[in-house]
C-alpha positions as CSV (number, residue, x, y, z in Angstrom):
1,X,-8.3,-33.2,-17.1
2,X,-10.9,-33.1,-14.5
3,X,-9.0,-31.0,-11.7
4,X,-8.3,-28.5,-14.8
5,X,-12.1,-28.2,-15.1
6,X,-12.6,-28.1,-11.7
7,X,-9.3,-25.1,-11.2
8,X,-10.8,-23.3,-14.1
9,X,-14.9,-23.2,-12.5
10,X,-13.0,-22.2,-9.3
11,X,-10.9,-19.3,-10.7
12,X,-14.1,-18.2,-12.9
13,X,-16.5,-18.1,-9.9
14,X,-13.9,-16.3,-8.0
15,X,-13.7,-13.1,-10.2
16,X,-17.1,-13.1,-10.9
17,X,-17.5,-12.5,-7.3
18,X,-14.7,-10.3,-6.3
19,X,-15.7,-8.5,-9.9
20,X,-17.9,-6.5,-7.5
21,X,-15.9,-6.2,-4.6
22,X,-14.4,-2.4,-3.6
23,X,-11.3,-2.1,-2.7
24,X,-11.6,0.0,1.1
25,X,-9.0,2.0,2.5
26,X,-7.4,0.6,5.8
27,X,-8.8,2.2,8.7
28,X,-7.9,4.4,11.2
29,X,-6.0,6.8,8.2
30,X,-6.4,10.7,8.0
31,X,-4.5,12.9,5.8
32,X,-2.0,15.4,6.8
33,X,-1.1,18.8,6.3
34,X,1.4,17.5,3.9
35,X,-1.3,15.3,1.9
36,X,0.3,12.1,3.2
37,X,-1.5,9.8,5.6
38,X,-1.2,9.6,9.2
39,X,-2.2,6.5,10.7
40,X,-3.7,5.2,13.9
41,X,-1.1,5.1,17.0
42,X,-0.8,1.1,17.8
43,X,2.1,-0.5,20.4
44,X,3.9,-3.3,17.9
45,X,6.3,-1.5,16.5
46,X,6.5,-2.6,12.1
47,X,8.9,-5.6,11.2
48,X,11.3,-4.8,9.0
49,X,10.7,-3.7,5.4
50,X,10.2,-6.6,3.0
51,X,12.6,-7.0,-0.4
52,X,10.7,-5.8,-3.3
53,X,12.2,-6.3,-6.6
54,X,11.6,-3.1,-8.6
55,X,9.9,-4.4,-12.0
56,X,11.0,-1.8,-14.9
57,X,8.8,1.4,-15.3
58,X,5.8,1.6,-17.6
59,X,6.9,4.6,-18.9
60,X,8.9,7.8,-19.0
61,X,8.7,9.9,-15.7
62,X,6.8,7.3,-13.5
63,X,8.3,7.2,-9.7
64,X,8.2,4.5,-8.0
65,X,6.8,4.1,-4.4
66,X,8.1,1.1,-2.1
67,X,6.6,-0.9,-0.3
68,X,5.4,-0.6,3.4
69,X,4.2,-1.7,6.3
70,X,0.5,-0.7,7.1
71,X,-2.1,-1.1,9.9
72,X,-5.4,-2.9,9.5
73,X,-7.6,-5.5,12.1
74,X,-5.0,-5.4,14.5
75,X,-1.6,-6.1,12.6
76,X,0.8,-5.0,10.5
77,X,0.4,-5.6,6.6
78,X,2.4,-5.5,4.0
79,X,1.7,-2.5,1.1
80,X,3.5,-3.8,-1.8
81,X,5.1,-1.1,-4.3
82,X,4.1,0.7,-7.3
83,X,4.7,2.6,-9.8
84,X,3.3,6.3,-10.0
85,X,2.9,8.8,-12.2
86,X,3.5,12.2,-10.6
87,X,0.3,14.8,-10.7
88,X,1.0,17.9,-12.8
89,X,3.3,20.2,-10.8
90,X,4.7,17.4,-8.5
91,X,7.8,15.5,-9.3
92,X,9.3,13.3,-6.6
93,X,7.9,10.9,-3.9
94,X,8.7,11.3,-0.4
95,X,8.3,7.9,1.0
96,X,6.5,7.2,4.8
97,X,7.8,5.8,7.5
98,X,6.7,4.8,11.2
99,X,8.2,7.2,13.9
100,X,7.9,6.5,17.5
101,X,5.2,8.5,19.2
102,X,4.4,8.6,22.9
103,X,2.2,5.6,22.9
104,X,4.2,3.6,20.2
105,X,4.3,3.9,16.9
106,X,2.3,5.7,14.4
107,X,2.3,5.5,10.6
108,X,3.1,8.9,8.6
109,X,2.5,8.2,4.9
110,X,4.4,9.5,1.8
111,X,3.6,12.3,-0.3
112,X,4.3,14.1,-3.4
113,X,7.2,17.0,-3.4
114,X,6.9,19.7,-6.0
């Protein structure tokens, strides 16, 4: 009964501090001419994408975007998936993917298609 106590003051202190918190974009990111994101050129190249099972859609015409590998502090990070609702006009996703650049590997992010 005690280490319940004790879990639930530890969860409640928790998201009373990250209730504040802002969520920051990773750094290093711009956008491109295509509205996706191109990321910083780094030498490890990504591991290989992680199995995400696809949970069923919230609603009619959602997309959903996968999973990937970003770049933040150093490393690689996982992204995990989500669903999307397309922006008036738009109706597919066109995922990212890293793609070998002269110095290693850079990060070119996914963007809506019309």
């Amino acid at each position: 009964m005690t280490n319940n106590r004790a879990r639930l003051a530890l969860v409640g202190a928790l998201a009373f501090t990250l209730a504040g918190c802002v969520i920051a974009p990773l750094g290093g990111y711009r956008t491109s001419a295509y509205g996706g994101e191109v990321g910083p050129v780094v030498d490890v190249p990504p591991p290989q994408a992680q199995y995400e099972a696809v949970p069923a859609a919230p609603g009619v015409g959602y997309v959903w975007i996968g999973g990937y590998w970003g770049w933040n502090l150093g490393r690689h990070v996982w992204i995990g998936g989500r669903w999307a609702s397309p922006p008036a006009g738009y109706r597919g996703w066109a995922p990212g993917y890293w793609g070998r650049h002269d110095r290693g590997w850079r990060w070119n992010g996914g963007h809506w298609r019309r």
